[in-house]
C-alpha positions as CSV (number, residue, x, y, z in Angstrom):
1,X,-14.4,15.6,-9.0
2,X,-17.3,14.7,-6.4
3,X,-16.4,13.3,-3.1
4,X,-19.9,12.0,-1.1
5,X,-18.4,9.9,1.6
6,X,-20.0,9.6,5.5
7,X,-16.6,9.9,7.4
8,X,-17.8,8.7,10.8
9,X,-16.8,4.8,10.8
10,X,-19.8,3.9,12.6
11,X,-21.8,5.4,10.3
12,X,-20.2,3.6,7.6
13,X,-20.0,0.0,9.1
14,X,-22.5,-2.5,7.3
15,X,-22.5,-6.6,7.6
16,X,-23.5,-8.6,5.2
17,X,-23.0,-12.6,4.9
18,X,-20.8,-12.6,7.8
19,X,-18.2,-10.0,6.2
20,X,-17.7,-6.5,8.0
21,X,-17.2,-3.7,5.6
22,X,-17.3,0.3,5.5
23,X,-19.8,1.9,3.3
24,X,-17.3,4.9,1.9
25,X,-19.5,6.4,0.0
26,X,-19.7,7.1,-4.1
27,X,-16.9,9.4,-5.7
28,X,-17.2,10.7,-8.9
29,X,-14.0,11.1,-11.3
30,X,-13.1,13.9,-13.5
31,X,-14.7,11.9,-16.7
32,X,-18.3,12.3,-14.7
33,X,-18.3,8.3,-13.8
34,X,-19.3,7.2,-10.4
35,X,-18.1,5.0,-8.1
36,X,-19.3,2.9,-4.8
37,X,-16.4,2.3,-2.7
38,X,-16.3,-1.0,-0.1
39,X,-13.9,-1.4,2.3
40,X,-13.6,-4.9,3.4
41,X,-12.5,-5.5,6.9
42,X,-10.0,-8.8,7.6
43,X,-8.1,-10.5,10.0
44,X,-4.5,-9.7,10.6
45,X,-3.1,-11.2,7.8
46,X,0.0,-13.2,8.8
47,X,2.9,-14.0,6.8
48,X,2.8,-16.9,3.7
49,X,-1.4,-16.4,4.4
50,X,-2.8,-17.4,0.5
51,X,-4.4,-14.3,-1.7
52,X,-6.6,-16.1,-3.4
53,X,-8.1,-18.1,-0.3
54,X,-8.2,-13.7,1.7
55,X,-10.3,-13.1,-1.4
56,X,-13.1,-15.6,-1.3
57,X,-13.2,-15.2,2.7
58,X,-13.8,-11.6,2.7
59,X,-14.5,-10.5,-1.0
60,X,-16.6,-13.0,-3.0
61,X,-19.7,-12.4,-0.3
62,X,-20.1,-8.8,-1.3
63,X,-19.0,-9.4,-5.0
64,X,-20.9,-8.5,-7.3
65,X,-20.4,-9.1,-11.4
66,X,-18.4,-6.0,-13.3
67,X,-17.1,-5.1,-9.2
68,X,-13.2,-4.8,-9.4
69,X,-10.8,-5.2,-6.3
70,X,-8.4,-2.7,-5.1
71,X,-5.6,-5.6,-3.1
72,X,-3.8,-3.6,-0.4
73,X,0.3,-3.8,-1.2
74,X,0.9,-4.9,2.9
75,X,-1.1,-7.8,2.8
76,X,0.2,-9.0,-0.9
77,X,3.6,-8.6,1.2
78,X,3.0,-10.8,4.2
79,X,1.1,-13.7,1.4
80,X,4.5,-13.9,-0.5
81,X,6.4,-13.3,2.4
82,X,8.2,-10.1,0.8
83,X,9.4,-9.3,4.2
84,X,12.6,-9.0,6.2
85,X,13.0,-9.0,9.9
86,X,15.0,-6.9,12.0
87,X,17.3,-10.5,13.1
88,X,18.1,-10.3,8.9
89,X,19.5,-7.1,8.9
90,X,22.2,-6.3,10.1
91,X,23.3,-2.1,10.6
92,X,26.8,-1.1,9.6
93,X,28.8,1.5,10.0
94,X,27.1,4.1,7.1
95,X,23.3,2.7,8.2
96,X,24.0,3.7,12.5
97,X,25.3,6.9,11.5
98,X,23.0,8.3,8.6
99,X,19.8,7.7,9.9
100,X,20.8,10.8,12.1
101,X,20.7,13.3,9.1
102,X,17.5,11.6,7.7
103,X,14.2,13.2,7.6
104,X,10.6,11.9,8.3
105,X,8.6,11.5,5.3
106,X,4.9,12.4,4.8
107,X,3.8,9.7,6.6
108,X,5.8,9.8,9.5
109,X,8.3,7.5,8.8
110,X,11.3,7.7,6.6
111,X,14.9,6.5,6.9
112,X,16.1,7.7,10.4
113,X,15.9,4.3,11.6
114,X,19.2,2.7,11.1
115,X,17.7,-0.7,10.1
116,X,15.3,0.4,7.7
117,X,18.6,2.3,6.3
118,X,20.1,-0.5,6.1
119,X,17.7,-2.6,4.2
120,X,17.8,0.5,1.5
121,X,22.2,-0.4,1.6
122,X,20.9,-4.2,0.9
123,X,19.0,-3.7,-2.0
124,X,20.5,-0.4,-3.8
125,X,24.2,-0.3,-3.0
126,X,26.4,1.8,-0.4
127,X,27.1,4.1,-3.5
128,X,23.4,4.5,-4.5
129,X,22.4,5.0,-1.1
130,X,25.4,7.6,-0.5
131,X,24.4,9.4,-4.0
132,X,20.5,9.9,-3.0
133,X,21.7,11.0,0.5
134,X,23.3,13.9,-0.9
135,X,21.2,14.6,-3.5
136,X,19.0,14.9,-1.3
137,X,20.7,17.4,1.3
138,X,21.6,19.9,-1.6
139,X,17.6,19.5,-3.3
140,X,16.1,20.2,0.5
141,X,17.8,23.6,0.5
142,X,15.7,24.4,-3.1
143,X,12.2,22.7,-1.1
144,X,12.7,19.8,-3.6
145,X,11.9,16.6,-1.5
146,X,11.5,12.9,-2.4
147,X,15.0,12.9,-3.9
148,X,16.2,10.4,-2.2
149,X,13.7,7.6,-2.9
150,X,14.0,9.1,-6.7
151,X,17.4,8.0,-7.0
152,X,17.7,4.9,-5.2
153,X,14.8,3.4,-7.1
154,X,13.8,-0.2,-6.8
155,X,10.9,0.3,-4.8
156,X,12.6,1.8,-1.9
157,X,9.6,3.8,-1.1
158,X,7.7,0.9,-0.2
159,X,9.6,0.0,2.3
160,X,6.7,-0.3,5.5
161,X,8.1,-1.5,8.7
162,X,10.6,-1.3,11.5
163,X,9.0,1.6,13.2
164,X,7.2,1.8,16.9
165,X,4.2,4.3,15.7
166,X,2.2,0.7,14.4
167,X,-1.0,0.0,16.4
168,X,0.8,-3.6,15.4
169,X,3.8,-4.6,17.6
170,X,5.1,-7.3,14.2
171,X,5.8,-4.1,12.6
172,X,8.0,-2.9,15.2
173,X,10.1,-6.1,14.3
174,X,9.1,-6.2,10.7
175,X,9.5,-4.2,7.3
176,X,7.3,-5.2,4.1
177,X,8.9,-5.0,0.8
178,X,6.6,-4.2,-2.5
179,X,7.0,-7.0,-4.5
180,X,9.0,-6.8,-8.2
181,X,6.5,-8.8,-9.7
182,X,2.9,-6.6,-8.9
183,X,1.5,-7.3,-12.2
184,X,1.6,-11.3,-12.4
185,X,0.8,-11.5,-8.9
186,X,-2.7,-9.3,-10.1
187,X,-2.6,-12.0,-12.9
188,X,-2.8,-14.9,-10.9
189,X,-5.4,-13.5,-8.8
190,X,-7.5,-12.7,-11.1
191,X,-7.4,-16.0,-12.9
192,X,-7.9,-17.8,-9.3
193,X,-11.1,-15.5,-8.7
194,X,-12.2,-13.8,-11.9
195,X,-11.8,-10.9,-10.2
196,X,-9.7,-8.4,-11.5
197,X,-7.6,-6.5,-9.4
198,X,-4.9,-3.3,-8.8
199,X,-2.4,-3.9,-6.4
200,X,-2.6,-0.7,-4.8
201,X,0.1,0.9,-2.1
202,X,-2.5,4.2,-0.8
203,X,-2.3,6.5,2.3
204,X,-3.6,9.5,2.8
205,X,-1.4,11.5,0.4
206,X,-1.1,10.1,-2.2
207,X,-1.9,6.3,-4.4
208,X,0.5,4.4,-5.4
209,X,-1.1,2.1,-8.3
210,X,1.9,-1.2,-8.2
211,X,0.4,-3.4,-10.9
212,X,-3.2,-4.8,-12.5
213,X,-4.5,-7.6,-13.8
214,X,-4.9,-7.9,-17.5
215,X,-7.7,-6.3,-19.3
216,X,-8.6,-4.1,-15.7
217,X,-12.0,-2.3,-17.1
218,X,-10.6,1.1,-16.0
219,X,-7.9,2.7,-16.8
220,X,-5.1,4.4,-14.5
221,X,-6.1,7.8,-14.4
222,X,-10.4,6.1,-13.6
223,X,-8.4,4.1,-10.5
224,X,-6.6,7.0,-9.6
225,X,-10.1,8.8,-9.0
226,X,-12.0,5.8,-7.5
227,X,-8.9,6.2,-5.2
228,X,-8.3,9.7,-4.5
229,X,-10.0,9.7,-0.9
230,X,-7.7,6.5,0.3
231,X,-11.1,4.5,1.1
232,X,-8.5,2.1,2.4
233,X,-7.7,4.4,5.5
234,X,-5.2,3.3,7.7
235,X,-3.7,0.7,8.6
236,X,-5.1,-0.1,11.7
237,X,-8.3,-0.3,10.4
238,X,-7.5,-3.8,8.9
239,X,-9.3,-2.5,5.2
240,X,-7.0,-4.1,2.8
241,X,-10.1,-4.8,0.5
242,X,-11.3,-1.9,-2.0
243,X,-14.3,-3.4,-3.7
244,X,-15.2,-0.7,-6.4
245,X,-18.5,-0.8,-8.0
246,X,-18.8,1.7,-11.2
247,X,-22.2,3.4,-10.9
248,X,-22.3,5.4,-14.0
């Protein structure tokens, strides 16, 4: 697999019809197809902003027909305000003393924040979350890592939020959930827009593909290598907005 991306941002800026987007270059996947990758620069998209409304703002001026849409997971987030805020959680006992033993995951953040550990309590259970933890002690010793988010399940590696690193001081206050419902939500969208969409939660490591809209022309393992650079960047690029145009 081909990558054939400029990497200086500069380089890669373009305008066109009033949108700002980054040129990131064609990739070609393992099946020899080629792709043109377009990432779409926004706003700061609050929370309860509409999808559909982002999508003909920043993504219907550069559309083109047979394009698909890559829909970053933080922004679907904040639009159906699958969020909590650190004045809804509330640490216990377990959360203020785990988060001491916790590690930092490949991103840089993980659960050694007490609230964020506490969120995981909320949604899994204090006997889930007491399992994974020492799971996930005893696999560490063997190199195994991930446990933890393996056995609490429902989503928990999704969590974003309630960490000072963000460029974005509402993420110091805030934590994004993925939503349980990622393939509807590509569903509507699509049948608002005609566009059809992947709900997609990437970084650098590693793309996590959430949900699609029905009859998406590629399949997972195509997305996976119009992906596999993260054309979305990071976050404080404010890229949300793959468009993916097949070349060949």
């Amino acid at each position: 697999m081909g990558i054939i991306p400029s990497r200086n941002l500069e380089e890669q800026r373009r305008e066109q019809n009033g949108v700002t987007y980054f040129d990131r270059g064609v990739i070609e996947g393992r099946d020899g197809r080629k792709y043109s990758r377009y990432a779409i620069q926004t706003h700061f998209v609050k929370v309860g902003e509409d999808q559909a409304a982002l999508v003909e703002k920043y993504v219907r001026p550069l559309y083109q027909p047979g394009d698909m849409l890559s829909f970053g997971a933080k922004v679907m987030c904040m639009c159906v305000r699958s969020v909590k805020t650190r004045d809804e959680v509330k640490p216990g006992w377990w959360a203020n003393h785990l988060w001491r033993f916790a590690g930092i995951n490949h991103t840089g953040v993980g659960m050694h924040e007490p609230y964020k550990l506490q969120l995981v309590i909320d949604m899994c259970g204090l006997p889930r979350v007491l399992l994974a933890a020492a799971a996930s002690a005893v696999t560490k010793l063997f190199g195994m890592h991930g446990v933890f988010y393996k056995v609490c399940g429902k989503g928990v590696g999704g969590i974003d939020g309630f960490y000072t690193r963000s460029s974005f001081e509402l993420y110091h206050q805030m934590a994004l959930i993925n939503p349980d419902n990622p393939d509807e939500l590509c569903a509507k969208l699509y049948q608002d827009t005609g566009i059809p969409v992947v709900l997609m939660d990437a970084n650098d490591l590693q793309r996590d593909q959430l949900g699609k809209s029905p009859d998406f022309p590629l399949t997972d393992a195509q997305i996976q290598d119009a992906m596999a650079d993260n054309p979305s960047g990071q976050g404080d690029e404010l890229t949300p907005f793959i468009l993916i145009r097949l070349l060949a």
